[in-house]
N, C-alpha and C positions, 0 to 999 in steps of 0.2 A: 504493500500500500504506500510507503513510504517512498519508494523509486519511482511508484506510477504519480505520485503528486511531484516531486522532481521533475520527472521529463514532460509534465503538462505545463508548470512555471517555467521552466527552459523554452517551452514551445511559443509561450504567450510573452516571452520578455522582448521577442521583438516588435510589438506592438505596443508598447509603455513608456515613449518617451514622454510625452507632452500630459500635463497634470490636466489640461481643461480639455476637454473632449465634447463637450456640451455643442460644442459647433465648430467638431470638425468631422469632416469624412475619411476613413478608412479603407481603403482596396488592398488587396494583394496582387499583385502580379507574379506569371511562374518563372520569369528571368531573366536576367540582367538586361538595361538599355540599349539597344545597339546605337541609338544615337538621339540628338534632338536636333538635329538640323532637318527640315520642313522638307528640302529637296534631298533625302536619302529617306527619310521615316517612311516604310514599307510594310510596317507587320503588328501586329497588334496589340503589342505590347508599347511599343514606342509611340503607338497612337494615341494611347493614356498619356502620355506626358506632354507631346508634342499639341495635339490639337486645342487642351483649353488655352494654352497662351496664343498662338495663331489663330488665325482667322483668313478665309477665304471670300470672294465676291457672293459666292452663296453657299449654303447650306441646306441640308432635306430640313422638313417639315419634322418636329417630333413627335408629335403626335400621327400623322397621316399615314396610312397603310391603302395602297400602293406608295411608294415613295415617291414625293413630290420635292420643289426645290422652291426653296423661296429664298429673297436678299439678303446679304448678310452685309457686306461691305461697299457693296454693288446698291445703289440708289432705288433702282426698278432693274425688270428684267430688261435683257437688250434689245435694240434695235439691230433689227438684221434685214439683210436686202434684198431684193427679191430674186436674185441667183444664189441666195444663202451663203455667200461669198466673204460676207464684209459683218462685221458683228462689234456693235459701239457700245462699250459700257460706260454709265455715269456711276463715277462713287459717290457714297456720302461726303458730306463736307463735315472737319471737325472730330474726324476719328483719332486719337491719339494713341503715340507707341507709349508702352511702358517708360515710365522713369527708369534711365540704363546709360551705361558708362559710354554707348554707342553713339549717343543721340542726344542734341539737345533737348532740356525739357520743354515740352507741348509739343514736340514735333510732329506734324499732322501725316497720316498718309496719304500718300503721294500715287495717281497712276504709273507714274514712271516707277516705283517700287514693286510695281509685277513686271515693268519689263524686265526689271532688274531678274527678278527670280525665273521668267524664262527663259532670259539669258543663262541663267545658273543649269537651268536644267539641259540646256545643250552644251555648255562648258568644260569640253574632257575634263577641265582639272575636278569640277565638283563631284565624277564620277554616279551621275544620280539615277537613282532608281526611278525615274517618273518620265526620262527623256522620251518613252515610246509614246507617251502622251500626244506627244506632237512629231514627231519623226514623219518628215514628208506631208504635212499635213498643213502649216504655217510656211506660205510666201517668202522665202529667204532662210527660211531656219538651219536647214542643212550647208545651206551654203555660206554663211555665220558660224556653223560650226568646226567648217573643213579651215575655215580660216585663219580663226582665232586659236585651232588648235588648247596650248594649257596657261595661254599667256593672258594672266590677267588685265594687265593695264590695255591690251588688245582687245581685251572684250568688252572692256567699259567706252573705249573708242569707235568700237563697229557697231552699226547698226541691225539690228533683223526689219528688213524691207516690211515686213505682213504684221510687227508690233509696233505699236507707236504711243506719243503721248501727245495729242495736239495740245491740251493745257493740263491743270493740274490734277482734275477729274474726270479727264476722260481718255479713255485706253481703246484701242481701235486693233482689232485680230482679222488682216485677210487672209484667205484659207485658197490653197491649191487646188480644194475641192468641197465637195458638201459637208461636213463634217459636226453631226447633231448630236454626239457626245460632247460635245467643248463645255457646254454647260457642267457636266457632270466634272471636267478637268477641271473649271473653276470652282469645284465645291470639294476640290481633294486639296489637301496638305501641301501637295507640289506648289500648288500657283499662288502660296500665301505670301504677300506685299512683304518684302525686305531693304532695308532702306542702304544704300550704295556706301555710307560712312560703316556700317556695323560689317557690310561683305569686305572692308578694307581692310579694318580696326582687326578683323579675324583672320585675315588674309587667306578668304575664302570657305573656314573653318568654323563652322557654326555647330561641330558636333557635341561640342560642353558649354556653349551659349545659347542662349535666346535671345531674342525682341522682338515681342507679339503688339499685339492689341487686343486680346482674347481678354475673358473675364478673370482669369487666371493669371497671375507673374510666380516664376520659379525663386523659392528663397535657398532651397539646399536642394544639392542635386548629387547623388552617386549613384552610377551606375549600377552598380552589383545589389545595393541596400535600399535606397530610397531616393523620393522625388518628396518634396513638400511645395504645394501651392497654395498662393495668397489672394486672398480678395482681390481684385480690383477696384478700388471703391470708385475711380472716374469710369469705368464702364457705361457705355450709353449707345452700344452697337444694336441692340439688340433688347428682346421683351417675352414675357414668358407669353408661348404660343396663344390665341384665341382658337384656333382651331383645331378639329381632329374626328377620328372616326369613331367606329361604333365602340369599339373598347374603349377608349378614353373617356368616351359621356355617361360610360356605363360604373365605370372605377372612379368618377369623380377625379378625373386629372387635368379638368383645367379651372381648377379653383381658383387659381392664382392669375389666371388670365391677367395679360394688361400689365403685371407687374413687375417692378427695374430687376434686373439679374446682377450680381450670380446672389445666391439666398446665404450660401456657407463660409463661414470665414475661412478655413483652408481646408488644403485636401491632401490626405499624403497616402502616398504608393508604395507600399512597402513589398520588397522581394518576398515570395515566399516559395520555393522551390518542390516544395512536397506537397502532397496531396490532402497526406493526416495531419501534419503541420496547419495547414492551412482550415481544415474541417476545424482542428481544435480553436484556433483563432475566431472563429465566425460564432461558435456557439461559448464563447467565452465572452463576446461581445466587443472581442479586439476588433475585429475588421466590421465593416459593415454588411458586405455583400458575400457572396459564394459560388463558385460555378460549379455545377455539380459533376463528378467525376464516373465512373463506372462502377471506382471503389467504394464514392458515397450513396450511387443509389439505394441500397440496400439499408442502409442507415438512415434513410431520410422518406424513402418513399413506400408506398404500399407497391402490391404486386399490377396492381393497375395504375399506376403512374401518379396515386395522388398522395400527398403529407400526410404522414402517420400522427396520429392524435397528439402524442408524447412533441412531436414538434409544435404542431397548431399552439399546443397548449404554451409554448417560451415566446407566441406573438411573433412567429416567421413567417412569412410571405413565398410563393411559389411562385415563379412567373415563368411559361412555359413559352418559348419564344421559335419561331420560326426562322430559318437562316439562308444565306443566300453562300449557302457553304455545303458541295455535293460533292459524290463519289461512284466512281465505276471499276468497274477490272478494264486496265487496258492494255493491248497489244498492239508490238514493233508491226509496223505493215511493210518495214524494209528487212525484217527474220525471214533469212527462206525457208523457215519452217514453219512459224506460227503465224506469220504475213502474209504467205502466200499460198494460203490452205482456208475456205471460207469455212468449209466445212469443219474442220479442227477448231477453228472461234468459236462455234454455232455448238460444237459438242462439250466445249468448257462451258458458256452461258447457260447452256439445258442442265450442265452437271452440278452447277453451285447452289446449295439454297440461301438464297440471301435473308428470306425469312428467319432463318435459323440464325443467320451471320447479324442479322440486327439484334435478335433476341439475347445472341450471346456476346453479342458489343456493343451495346448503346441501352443494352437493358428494357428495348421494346419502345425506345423512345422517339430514333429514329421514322423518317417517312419512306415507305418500299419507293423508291424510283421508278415514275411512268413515260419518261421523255428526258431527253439529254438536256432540256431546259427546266431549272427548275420553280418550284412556286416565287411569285415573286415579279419577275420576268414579264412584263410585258409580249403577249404573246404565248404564253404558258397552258395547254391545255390540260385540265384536270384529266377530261375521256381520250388523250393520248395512251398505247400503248408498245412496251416495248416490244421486240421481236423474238421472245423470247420466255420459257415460264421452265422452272424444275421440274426435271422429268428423265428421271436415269434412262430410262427404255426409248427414249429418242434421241438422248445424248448417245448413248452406242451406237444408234441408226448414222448420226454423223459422222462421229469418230469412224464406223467400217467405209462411210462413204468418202472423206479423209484418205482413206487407204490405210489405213492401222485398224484392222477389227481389231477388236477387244484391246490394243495397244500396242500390238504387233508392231514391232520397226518403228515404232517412235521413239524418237531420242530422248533420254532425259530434260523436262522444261527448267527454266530458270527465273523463278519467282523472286523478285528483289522487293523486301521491303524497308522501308520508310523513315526506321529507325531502329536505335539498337537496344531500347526497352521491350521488359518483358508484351506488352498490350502487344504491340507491335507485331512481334516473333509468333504471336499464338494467332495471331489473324493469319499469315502466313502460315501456321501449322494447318488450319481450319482448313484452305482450301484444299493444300498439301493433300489434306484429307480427306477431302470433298470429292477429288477427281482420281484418290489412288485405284474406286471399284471399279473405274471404267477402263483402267490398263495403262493410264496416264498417269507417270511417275513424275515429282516436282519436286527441286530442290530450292528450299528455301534461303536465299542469301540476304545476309542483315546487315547492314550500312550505316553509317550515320547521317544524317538527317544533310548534310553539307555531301558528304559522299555522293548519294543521292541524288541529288541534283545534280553532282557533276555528272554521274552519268547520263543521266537524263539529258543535259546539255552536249554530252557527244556524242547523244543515239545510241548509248550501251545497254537499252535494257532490253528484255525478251517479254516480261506477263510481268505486272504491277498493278498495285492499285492505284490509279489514277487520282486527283482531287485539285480540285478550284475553291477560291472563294470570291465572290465575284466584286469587283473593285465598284460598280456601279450595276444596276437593273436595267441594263439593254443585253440584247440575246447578241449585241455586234461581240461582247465580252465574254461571251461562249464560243463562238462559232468560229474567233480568231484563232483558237486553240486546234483547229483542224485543219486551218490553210495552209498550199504549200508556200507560202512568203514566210512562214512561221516556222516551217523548221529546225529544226536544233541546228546553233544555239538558242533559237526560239521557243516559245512554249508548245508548240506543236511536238513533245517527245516521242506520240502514236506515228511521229511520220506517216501519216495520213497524205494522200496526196490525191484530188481527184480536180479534174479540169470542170465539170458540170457545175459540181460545189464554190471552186475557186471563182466563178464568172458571176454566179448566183450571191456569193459573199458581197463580190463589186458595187453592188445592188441593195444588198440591206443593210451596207455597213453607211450607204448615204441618205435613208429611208426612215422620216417620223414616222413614232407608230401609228399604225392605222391598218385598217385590210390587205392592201396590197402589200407592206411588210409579210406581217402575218401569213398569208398565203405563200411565201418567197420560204421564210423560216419552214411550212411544214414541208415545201419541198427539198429541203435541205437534210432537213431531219430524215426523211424517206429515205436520203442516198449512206446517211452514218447507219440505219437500221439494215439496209441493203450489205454495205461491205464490213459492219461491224466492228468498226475501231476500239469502238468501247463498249463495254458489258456493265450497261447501267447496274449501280446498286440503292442508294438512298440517298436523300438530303437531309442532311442533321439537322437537328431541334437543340434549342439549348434549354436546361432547367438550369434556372438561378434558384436561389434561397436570398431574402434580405431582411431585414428587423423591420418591424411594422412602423417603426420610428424612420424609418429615412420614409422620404413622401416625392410621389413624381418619378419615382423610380417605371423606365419603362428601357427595356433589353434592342439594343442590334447590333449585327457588324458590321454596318456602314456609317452609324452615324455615333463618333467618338467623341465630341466635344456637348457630352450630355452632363457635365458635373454641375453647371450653370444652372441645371433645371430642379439641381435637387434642393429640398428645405428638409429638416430636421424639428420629430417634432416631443419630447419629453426623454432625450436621450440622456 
């Protein structure tokens, strides 16, 4: 008893710095920062830190489901011309940067502060994860970029032809071509306004600095341990939501309507790398919030997915949330074994039960997979189905039509997965195991999560599991992942290559939505179901847990800069 209260007070001490708690918020995150600079923050973790201090020209709606986009920084929505070519934003006037060793105080932003930063994102030196943003897609961008190569003082001298600043609030994007995600670029972390003294003062270095204009400013910052964020008390970007859909008027979450943000005096991030670590935190009342794990459902949840009494009763909260984050089995279509065999695909898809595979990894939480797009998505058919349903007695029918009865002359497969944790390993074992009745022997190879990638970026793998999470709600951000322009190094790692598909992309990737999209999307989808690059499996659900004292709390993975929305109410 004595050792078990030990390592619960060890577990909870990194949660116990700050005496007054009464108004502040708690998170854990599972790993170190990879960075705060706006043009690299790519992952979900660094989007906790990064987005309450940044700010974008717009932002989703938080309340709204379909995801919608309203202004943030951006005055109204743009003017755009009538060859969709030319796209004029007004900013607000009077938005200020943080008090910061960068900038003068009051410094307003400036349109020329997003050139600045999409300069940054084609700038070798910055090296940024957001550059495909625009690649080929903005009037001079490429060609600004071949120029200036890593030479800063060069890039603060050259201009990009297709970005401009005619005066102080208004920024002007012409486009090579149609281009109806731009909106969505302006509402990511990439194209957050950076003022040209602080990209100096860093010399290009913004990965252990800030300077937002978000509701949020960073007072302590490490990497490995923690983030603390501070009110903003001159904040005046922005207002807690008036609108939203049937859930929110049903939970009474726009009480607050109409009023100044952000509600919380600070907010701090603290690492927490385990899972029971983390469990023990939450129900200790150190952290606020919880993601629930695979480890915790059992602890938390009944055998049908809802709060066990014993929780209800400590006044926890359940928020079952839906995600723009899917998975499939996918295969090399450049393998001349498992590429070039339809019938070999078609008898691994017949042979996996995925039912089973959610049951026994997501705890029954997961959504069975009915179309390569998933909920969410504009364009998204519920009565889509795959090509494909569990069925050993017709997975053999393929497999002898393959030319391997029963496994005959099949080579050993090579399943790589994802990572080098136990979860991992035993999802790999499952199929291992799924397809050993049918004569189909597979060796499971475990990687680390960077390994992984890399092969995936030199086309090294043979049968994986596949998975996206999707950057924005257009199907252009699925469908890129099968073109051949996409290739490895691209995210195309199914090497997928089909000429009908590629032409049809050409098409919806310049296409608002509407019917003619839509009809474009299901014939696309036809042709992945026809040569089966991927073996749809599910779209994740996420279940949080959070203390009925935090208020406003509402779940996603696209809209990160949600700290602003929360009040606290008798903690």
């Amino acid at each position: 008893m004595k050792f078990l209260f030990l390592a619960l007070a060890l577990a909870l001490v990194g949660c116990t710095k700050s005496k007054n708690k009464s108004d502040r918020i708690e998170i854990s995150i599972p790993s170190d920062i990879s960075t705060l600079d706006p043009a690299n923050c790519f992952d979900q973790v660094c989007y906790m830190a990064v987005t309450p201090v940044y700010e974008t020209l717009y932002e989703y709606e938080y309340h709204k489901r379909p995801y919608t986009l309203r202004p943030l920084l951006a005055e109204g929505m743009p003017m755009v011309s009538k060859d969709r070519l030319r796209y004029t934003f007004k900013l607000k006037k009077g938005i200020k940067y943080h008090k910061s060793e960068f900038v003068s105080e009051g410094r307003e932003v400036k349109a020329r502060d997003i050139v600045n930063q999409i300069k940054r994102l084609a700038f070798h030196g910055t090296r940024s994860q957001g550059w495909w943003l625009f690649d080929n897609k903005i009037k001079g961008i490429n060609e600004f970029r071949d120029k200036v190569g890593t030479d800063l003082d060069l890039m603060f001298k050259t201009e990009i032809s297709g970005v401009t600043a005619p005066d102080d609030y208004t920024l002007v994007v012409d486009l090579i071509r149609p281009y109806p995600q731009l909106l969505f670029a302006m509402a990511m972390n990439f194209t957050s306004p950076v003022p040209e003294e602080a990209i100096r003062a860093t010399n290009n270095d913004l990965s252990l600095k800030s300077i937002g204009t978000g509701a949020y400013y960073i007072t302590n910052y490490n990497s490995a341990q923690e983030v603390v964020l501070k009110k903003n008390a001159n904040y005046i970007t922005s207002v807690y939501p008036s609108q939203g859909d049937r859930y929110a008027h049903e939970n009474g979450l726009l009480k607050d309507a109409g009023k100044k943000l952000p509600f919380v005096e600070n907010v701090r991030l603290v690492v927490i790398k385990e899972a029971q670590t983390d469990w023990l935190n939450f129900m200790g009342k150190k952290i606020d919030i919880v993601n629930l794990t695979k480890d915790h459902f059992p602890l938390a949840l009944t055998l049908d997915g809802k709060l066990k009494p014993e929780i209800i009763e400590q006044k926890i909260q359940l928020y079952a949330a839906p995600t723009l984050t899917y998975w499939w089995l996918s295969f090399n279509m450049k393998d001349p074994i498992i590429g070039k065999n339809l019938n070999l695909r078609k008898a691994i898809a017949h042979g996996v039960n995925n039912d089973k595979f959610i049951e026994l990894f997501t705890y029954n939480i997961a959504q069975k997979a009915n179309s390569i797009y998933p909920p969410g998505v504009p364009g998204y058919s519920p009565s889509a189905e795959v090509p494909f349903k569990y069925d050993v007695k017709l997975a053999k029918e393929y497999l002898a039509k393959a030319g391997y009865p029963e496994g005959k002359g099949l080579p050993t497969l090579k399943y790589d997965v994802r990572g080098t944790d136990s979860r991992k390993r035993q999802m790999g074992e499952f199929i291992q195991q799924e397809l050993r009745p049918l004569g189909i022997n597979i060796e499971v190879r475990t990687n680390t999560f960077p390994a992984f990638l890399e092969k995936s970026r030199n086309g090294e793998l043979q049968f994986w599991q596949g998975g996206w999470i999707l950057d924005y709600p257009d199907a252009e951000n699925v469908l890129q992942l099968l073109t051949t322009a996409n290739l490895p190094p691209g995210p195309n790692s199914s090497q997928f290559s089909n000429p009908e598909f590629d032409k049809l992309f050409l098409q919806v990737r310049e296409l608002e939505d509407g019917e003619k999209k839509f009809a474009l999307m299901k014939k696309m989808e036809e042709i992945v179901n026809q040569e089966l690059p991927w073996a749809m499996q599910y779209y994740s659900r996420n279940y949080v847990l959070f203390h009925k004292y935090l208020k406003n709390y509402r779940y996603s993975d696209i809209i990160n800069n949600n700290f602003k929305y929360l009040r606290l109410e008798g903690k």
